[in-house]
CHARMM-style PDB file with segment names, atoms N, HN, CA, C and O in Angstrom:
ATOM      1  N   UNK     1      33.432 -13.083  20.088  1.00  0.00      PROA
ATOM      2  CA  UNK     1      32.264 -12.308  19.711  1.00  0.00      PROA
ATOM      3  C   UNK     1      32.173 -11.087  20.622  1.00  0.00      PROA
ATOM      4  O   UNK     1      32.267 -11.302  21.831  1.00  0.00      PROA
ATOM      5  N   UNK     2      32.070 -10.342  20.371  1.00  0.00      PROA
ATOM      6  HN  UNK     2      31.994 -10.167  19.390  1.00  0.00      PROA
ATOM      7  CA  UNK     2      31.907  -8.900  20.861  1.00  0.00      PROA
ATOM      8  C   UNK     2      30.457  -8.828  21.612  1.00  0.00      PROA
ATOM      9  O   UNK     2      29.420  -9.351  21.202  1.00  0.00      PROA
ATOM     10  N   UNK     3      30.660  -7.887  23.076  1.00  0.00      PROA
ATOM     11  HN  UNK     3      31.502  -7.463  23.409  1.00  0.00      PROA
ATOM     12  CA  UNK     3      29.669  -7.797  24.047  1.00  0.00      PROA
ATOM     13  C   UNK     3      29.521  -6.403  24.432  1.00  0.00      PROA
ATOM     14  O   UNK     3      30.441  -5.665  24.784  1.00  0.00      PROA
ATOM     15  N   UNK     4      28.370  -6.120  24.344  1.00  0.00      PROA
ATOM     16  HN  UNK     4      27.622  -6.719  24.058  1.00  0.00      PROA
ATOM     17  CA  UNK     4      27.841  -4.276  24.276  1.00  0.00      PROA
ATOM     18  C   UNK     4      28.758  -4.170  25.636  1.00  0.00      PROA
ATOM     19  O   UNK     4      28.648  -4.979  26.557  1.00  0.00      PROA
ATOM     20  N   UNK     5      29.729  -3.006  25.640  1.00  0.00      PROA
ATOM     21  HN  UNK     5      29.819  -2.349  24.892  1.00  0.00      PROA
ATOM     22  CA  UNK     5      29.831  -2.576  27.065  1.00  0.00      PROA
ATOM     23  C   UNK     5      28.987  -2.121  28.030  1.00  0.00      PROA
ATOM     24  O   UNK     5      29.454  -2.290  29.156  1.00  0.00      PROA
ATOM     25  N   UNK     6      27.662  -1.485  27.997  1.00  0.00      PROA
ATOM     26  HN  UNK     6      27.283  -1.348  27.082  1.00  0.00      PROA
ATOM     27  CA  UNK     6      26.706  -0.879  28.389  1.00  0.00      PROA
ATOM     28  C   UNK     6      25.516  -1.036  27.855  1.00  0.00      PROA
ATOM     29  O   UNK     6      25.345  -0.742  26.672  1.00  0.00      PROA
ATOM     30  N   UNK     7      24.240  -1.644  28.823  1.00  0.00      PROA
ATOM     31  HN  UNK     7      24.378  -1.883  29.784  1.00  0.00      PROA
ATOM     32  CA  UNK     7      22.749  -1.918  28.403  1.00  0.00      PROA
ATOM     33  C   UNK     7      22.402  -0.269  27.528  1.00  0.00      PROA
ATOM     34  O   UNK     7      22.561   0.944  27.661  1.00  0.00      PROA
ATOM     35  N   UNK     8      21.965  -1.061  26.818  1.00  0.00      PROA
ATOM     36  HN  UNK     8      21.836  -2.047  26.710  1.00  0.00      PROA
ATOM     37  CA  UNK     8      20.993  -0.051  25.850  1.00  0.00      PROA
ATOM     38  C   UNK     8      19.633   0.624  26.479  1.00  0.00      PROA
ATOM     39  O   UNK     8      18.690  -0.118  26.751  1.00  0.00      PROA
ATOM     40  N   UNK     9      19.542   2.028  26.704  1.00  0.00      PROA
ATOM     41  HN  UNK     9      20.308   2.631  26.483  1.00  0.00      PROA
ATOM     42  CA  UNK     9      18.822   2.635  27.167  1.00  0.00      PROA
ATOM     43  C   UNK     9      17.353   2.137  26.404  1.00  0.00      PROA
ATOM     44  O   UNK     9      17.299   1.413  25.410  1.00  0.00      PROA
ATOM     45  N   UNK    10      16.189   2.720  27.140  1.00  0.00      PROA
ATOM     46  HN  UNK    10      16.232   3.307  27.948  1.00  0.00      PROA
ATOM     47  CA  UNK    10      15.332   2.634  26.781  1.00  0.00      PROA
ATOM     48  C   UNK    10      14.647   3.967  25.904  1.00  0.00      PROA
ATOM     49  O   UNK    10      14.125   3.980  24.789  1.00  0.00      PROA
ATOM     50  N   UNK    11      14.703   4.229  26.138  1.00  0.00      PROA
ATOM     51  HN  UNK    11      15.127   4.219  27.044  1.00  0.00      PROA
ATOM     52  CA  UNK    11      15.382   5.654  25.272  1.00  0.00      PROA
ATOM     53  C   UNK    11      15.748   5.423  24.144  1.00  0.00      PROA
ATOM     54  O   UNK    11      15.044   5.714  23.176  1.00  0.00      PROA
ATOM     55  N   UNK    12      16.755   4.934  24.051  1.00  0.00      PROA
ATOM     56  HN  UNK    12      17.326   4.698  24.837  1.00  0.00      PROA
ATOM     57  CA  UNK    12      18.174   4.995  23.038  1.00  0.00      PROA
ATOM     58  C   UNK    12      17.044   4.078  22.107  1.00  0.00      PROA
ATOM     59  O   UNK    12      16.629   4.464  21.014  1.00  0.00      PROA
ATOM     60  N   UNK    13      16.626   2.762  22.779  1.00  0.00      PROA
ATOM     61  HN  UNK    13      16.963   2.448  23.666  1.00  0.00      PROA
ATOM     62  CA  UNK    13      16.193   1.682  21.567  1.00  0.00      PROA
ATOM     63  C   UNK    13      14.412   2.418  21.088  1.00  0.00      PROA
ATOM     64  O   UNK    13      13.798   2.700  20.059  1.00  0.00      PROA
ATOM     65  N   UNK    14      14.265   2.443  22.093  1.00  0.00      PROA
ATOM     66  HN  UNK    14      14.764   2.214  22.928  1.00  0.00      PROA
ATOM     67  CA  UNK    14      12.706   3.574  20.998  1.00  0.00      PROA
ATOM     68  C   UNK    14      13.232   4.643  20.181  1.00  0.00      PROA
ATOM     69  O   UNK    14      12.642   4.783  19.110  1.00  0.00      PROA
ATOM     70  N   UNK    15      14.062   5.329  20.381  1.00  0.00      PROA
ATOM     71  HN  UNK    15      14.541   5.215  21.252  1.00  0.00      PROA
ATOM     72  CA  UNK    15      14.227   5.943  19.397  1.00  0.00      PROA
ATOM     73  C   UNK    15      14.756   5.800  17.998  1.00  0.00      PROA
ATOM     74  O   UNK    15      15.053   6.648  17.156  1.00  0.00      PROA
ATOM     75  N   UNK    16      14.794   4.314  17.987  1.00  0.00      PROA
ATOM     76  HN  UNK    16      14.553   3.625  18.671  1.00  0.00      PROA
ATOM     77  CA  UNK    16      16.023   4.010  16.644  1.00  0.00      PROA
ATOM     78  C   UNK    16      14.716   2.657  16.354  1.00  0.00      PROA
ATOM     79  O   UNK    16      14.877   1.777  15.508  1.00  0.00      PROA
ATOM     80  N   UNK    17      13.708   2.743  17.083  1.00  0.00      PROA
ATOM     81  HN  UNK    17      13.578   3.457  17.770  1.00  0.00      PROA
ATOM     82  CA  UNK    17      12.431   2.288  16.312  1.00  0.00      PROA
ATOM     83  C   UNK    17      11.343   3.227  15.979  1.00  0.00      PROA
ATOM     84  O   UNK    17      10.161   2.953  15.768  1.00  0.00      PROA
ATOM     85  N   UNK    18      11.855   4.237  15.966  1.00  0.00      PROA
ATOM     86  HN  UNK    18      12.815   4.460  16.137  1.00  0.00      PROA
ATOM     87  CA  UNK    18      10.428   5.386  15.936  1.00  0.00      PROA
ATOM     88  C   UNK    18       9.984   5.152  14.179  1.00  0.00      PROA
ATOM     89  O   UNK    18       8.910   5.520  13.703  1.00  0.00      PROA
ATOM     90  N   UNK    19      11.061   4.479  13.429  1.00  0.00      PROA
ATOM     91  HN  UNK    19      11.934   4.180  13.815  1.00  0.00      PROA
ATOM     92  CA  UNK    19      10.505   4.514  11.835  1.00  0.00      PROA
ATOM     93  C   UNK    19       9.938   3.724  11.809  1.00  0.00      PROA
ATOM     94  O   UNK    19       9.783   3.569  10.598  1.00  0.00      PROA
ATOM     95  N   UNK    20       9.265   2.754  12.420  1.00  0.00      PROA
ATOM     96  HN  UNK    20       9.391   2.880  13.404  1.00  0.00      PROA
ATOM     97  CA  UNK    20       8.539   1.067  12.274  1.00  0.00      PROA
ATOM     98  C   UNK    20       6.952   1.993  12.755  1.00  0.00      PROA
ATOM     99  O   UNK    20       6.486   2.157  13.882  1.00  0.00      PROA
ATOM    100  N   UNK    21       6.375   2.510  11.285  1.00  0.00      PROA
ATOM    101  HN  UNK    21       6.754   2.377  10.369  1.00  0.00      PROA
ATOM    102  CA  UNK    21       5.168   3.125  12.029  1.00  0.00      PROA
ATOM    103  C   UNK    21       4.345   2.227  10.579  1.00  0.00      PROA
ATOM    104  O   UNK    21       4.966   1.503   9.802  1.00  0.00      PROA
ATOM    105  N   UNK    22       3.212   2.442  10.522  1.00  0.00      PROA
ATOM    106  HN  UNK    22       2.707   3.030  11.153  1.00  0.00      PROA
ATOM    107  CA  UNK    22       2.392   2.073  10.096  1.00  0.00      PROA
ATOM    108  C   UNK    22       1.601   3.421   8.915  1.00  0.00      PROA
ATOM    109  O   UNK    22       1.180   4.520   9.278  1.00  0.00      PROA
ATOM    110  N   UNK    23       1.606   2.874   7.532  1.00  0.00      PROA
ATOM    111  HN  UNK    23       1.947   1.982   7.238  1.00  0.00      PROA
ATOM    112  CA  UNK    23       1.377   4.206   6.562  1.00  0.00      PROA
ATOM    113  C   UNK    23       0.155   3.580   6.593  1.00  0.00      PROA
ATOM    114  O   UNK    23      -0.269   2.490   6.976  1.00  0.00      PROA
ATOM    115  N   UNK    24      -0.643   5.339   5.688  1.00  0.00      PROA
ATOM    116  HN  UNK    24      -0.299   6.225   5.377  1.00  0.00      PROA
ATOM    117  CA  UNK    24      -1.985   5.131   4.910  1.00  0.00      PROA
ATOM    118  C   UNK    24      -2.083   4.501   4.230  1.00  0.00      PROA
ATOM    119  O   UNK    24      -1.095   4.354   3.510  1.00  0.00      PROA
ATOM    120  N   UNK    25      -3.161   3.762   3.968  1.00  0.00      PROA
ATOM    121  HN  UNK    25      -3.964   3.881   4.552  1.00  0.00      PROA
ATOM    122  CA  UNK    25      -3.175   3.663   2.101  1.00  0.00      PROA
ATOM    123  C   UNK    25      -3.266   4.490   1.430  1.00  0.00      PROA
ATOM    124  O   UNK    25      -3.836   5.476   1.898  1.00  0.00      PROA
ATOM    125  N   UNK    26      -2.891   4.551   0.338  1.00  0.00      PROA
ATOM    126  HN  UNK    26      -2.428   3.751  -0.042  1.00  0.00      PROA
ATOM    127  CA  UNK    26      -2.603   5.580  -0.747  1.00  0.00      PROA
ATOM    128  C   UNK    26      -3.632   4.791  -1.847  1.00  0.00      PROA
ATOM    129  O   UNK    26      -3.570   3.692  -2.399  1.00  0.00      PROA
ATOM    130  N   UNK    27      -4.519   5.807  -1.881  1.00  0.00      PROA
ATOM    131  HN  UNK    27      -4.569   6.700  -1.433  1.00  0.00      PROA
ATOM    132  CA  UNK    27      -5.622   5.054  -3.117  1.00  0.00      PROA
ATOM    133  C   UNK    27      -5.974   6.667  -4.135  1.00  0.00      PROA
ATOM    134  O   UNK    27      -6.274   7.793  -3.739  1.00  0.00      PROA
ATOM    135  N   UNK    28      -5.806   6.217  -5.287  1.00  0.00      PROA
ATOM    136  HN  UNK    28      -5.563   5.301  -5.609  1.00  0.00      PROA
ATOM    137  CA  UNK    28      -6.241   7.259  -6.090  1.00  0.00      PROA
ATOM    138  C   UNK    28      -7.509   6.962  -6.873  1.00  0.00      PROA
ATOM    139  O   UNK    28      -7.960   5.818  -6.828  1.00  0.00      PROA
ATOM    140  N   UNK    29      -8.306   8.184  -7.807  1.00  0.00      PROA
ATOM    141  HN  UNK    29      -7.940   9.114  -7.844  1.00  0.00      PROA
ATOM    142  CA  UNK    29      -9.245   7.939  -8.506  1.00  0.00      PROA
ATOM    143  C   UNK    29      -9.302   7.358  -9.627  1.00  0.00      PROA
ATOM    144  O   UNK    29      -8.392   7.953 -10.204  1.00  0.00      PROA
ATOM    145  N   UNK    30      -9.903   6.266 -10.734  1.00  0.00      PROA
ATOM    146  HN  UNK    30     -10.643   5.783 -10.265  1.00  0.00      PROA
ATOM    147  CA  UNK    30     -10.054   5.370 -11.547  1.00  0.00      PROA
ATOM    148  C   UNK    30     -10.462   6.814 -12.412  1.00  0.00      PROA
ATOM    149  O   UNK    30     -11.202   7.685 -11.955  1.00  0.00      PROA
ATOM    150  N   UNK    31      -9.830   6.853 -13.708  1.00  0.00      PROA
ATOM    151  HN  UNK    31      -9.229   6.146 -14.079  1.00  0.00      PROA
ATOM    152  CA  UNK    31     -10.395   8.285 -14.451  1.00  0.00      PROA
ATOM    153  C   UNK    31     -11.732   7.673 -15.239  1.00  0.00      PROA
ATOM    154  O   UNK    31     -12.513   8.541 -15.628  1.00  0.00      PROA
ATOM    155  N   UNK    32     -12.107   6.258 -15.531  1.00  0.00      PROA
ATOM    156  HN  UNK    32     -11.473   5.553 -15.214  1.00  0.00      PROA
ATOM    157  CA  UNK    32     -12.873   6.043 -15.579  1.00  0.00      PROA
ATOM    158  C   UNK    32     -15.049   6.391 -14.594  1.00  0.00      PROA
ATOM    159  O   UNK    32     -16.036   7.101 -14.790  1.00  0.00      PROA
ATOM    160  N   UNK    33     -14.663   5.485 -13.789  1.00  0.00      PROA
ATOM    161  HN  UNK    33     -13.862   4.908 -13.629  1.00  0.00      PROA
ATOM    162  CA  UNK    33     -15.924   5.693 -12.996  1.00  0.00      PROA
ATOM    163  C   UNK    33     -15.891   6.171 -11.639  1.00  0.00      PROA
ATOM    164  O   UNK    33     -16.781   5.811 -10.868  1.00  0.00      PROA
ATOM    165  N   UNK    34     -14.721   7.148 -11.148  1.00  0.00      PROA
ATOM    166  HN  UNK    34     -13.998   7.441 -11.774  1.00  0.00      PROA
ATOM    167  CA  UNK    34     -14.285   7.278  -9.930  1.00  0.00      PROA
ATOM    168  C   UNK    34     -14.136   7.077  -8.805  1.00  0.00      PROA
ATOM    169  O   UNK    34     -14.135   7.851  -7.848  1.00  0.00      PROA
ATOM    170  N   UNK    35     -13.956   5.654  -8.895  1.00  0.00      PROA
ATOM    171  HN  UNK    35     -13.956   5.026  -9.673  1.00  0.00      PROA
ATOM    172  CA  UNK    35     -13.978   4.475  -7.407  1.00  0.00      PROA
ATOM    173  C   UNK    35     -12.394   4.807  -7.086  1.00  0.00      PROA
ATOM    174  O   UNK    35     -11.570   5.368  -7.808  1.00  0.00      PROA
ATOM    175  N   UNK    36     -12.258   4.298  -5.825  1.00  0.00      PROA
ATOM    176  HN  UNK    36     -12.927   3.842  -5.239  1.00  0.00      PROA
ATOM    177  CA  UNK    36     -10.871   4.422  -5.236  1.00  0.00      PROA
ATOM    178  C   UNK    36     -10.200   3.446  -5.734  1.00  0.00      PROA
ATOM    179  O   UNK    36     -10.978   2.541  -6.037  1.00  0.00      PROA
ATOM    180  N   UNK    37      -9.071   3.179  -5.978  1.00  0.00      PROA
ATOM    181  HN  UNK    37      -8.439   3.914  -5.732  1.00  0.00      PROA
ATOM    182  CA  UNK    37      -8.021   2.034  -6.723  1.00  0.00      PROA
ATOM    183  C   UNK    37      -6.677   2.423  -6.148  1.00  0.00      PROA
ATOM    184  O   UNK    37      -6.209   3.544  -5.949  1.00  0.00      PROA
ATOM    185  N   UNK    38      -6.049   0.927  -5.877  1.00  0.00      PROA
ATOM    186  HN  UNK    38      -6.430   0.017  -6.039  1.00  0.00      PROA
ATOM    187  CA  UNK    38      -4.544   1.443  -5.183  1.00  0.00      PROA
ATOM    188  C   UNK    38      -3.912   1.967  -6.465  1.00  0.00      PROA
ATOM    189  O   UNK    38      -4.734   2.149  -7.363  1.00  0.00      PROA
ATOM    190  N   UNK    39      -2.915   2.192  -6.701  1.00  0.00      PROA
ATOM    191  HN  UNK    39      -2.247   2.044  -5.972  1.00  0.00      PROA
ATOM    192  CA  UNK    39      -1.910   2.800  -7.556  1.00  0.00      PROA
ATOM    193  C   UNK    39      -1.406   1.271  -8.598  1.00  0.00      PROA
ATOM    194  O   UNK    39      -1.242   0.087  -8.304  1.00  0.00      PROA
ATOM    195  N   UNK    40      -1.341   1.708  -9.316  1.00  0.00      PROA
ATOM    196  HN  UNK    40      -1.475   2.669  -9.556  1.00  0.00      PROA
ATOM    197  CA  UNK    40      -0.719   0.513 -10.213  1.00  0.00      PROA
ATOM    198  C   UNK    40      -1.368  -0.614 -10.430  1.00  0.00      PROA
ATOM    199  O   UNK    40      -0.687  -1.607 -10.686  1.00  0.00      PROA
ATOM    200  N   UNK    41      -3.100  -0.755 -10.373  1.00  0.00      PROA
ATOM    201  HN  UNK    41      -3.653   0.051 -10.165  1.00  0.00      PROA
ATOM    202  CA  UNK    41      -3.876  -1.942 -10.295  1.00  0.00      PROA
ATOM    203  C   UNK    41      -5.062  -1.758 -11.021  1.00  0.00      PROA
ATOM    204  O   UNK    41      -5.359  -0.662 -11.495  1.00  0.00      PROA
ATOM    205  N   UNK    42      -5.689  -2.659 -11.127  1.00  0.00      PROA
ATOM    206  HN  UNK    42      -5.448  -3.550 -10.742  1.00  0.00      PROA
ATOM    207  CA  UNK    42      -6.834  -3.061 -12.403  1.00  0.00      PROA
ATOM    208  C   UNK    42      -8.187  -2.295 -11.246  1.00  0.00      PROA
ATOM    209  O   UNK    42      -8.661  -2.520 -10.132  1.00  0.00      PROA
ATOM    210  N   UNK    43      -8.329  -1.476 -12.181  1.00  0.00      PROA
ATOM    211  HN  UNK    43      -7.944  -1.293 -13.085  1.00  0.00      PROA
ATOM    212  CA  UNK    43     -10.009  -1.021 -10.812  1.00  0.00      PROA
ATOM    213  C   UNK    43     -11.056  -2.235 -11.378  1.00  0.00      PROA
ATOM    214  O   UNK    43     -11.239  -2.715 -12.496  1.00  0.00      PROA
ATOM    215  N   UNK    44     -11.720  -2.519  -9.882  1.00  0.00      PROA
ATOM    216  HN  UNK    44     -11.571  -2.129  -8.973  1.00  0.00      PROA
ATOM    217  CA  UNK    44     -12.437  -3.603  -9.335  1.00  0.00      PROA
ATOM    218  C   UNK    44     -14.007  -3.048 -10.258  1.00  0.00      PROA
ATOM    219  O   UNK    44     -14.820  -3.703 -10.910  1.00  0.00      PROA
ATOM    220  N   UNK    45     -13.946  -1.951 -10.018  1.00  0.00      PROA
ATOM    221  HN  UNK    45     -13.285  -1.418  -9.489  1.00  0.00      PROA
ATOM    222  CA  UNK    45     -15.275  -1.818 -10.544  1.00  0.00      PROA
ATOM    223  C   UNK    45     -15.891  -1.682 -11.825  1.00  0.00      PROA
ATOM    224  O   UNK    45     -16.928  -2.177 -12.266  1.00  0.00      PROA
ATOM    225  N   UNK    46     -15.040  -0.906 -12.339  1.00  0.00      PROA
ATOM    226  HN  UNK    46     -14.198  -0.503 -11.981  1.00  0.00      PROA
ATOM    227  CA  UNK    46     -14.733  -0.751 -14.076  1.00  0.00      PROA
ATOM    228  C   UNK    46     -14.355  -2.163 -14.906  1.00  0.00      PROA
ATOM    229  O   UNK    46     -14.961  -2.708 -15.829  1.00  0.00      PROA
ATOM    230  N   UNK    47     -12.989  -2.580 -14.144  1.00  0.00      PROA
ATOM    231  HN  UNK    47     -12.498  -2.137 -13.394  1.00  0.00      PROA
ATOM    232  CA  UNK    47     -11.498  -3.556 -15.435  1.00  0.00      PROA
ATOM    233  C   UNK    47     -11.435  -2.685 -16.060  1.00  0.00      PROA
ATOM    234  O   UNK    47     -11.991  -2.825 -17.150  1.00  0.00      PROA
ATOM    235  N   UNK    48     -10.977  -1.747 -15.881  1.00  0.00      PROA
ATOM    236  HN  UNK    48     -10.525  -1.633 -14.996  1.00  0.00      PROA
ATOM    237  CA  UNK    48      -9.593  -1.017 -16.861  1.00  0.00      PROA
ATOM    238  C   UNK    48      -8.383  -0.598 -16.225  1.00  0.00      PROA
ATOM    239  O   UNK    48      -8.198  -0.326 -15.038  1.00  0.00      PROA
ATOM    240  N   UNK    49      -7.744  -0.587 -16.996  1.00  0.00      PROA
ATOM    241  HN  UNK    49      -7.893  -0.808 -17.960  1.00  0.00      PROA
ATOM    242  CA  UNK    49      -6.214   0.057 -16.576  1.00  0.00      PROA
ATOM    243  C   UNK    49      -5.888   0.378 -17.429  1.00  0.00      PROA
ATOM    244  O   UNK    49      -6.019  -0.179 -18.519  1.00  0.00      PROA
ATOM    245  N   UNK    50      -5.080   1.915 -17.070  1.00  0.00      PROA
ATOM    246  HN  UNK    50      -4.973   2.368 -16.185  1.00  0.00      PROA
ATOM    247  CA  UNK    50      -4.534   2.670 -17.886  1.00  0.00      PROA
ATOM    248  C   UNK    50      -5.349   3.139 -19.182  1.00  0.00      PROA
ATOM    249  O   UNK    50      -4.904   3.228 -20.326  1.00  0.00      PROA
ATOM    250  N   UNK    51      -6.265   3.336 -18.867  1.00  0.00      PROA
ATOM    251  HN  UNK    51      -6.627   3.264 -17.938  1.00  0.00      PROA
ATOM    252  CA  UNK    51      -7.777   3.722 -20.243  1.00  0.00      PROA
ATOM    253  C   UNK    51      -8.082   2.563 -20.868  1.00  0.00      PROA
ATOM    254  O   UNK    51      -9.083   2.614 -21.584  1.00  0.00      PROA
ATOM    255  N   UNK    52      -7.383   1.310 -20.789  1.00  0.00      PROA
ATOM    256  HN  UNK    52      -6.570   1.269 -20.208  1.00  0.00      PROA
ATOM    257  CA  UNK    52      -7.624  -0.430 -21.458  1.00  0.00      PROA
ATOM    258  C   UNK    52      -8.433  -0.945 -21.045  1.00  0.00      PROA
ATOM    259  O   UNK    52      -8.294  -0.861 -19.824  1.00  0.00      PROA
ATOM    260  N   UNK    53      -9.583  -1.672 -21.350  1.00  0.00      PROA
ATOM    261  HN  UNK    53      -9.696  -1.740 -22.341  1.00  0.00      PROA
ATOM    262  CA  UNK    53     -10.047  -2.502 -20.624  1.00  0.00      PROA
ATOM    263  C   UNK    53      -9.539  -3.783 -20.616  1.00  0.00      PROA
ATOM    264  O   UNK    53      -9.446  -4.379 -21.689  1.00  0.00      PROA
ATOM    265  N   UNK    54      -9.092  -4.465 -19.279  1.00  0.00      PROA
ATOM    266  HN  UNK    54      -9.167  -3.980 -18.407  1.00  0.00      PROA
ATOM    267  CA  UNK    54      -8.279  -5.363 -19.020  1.00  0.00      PROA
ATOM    268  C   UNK    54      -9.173  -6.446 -18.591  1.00  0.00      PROA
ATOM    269  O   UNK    54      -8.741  -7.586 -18.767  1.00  0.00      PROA
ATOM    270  N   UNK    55     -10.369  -6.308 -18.046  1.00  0.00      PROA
ATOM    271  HN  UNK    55     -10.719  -5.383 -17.903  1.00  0.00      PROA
ATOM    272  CA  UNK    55     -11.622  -7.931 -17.648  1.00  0.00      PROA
ATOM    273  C   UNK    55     -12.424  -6.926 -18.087  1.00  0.00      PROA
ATOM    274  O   UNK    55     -12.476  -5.713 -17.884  1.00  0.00      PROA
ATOM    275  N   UNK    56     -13.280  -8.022 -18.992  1.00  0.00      PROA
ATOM    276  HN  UNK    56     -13.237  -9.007 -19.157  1.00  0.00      PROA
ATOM    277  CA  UNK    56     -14.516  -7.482 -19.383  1.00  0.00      PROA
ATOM    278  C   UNK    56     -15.613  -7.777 -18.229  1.00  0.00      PROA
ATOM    279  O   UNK    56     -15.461  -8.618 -17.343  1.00  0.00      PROA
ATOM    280  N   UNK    57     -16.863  -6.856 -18.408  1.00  0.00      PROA
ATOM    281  HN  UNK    57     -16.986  -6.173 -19.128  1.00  0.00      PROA
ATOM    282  CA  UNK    57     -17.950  -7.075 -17.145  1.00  0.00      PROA
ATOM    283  C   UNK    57     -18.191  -8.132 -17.326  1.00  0.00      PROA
ATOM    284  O   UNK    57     -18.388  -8.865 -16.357  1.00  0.00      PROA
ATOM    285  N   UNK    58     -18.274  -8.640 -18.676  1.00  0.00      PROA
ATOM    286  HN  UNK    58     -18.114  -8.044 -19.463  1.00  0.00      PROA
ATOM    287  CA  UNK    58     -19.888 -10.089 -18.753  1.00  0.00      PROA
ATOM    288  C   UNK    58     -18.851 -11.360 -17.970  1.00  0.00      PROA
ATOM    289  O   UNK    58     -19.441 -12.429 -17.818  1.00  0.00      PROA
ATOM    290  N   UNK    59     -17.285 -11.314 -17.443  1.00  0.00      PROA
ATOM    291  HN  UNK    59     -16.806 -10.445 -17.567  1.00  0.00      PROA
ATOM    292  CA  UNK    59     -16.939 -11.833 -16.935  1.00  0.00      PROA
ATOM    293  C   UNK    59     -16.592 -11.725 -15.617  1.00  0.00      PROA
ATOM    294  O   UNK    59     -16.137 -12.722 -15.056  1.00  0.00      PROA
ATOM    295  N   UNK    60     -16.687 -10.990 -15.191  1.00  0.00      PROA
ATOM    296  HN  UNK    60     -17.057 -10.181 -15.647  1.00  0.00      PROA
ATOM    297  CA  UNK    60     -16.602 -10.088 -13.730  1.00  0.00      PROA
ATOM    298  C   UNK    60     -17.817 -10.253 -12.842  1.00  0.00      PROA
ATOM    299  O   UNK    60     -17.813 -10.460 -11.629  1.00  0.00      PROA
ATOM    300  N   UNK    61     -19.182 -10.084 -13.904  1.00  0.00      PROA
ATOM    301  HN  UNK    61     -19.184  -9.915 -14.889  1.00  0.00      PROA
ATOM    302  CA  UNK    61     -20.504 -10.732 -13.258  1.00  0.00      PROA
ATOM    303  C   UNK    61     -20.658 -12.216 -12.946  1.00  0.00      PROA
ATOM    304  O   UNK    61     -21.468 -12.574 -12.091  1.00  0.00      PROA
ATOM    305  N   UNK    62     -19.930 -13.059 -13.590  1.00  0.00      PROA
ATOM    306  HN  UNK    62     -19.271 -12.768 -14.284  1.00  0.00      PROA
ATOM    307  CA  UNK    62     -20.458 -14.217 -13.822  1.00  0.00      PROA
ATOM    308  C   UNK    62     -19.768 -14.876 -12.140  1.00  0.00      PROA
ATOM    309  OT1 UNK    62     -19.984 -16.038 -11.797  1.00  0.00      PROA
TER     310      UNK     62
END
């Protein structure tokens, strides 16, 4: 099995973790009632997607 010839700087290894960061959320507007909604999901406040309504309220209240 193969053995690093030389310790890995400290340096060297933060820099080859600098991509392990942490994103925004990315939330867009419901064209319905303009609540925030992630991308690709049923808005919480409405049930619709994609102009459909996907849960009706009288079940959403209950």
């Amino acid at each position: 099995m193969a053995v690093p010839f030389r310790k890995t700087s400290k340096t060297r290894k933060r820099m080859r973790r600098t991509h392990y960061k942490i994103n925004a959320n990315v939330t867009t507007k419901c064209p319905k009632c303009g609540a925030d909604v992630k991308p690709h999901r049923v808005c919480k406040e409405c049930g619709t997607y994609k102009g459909e309504e996907v849960i009706s309220q009288e079940k959403a209240t209950e």
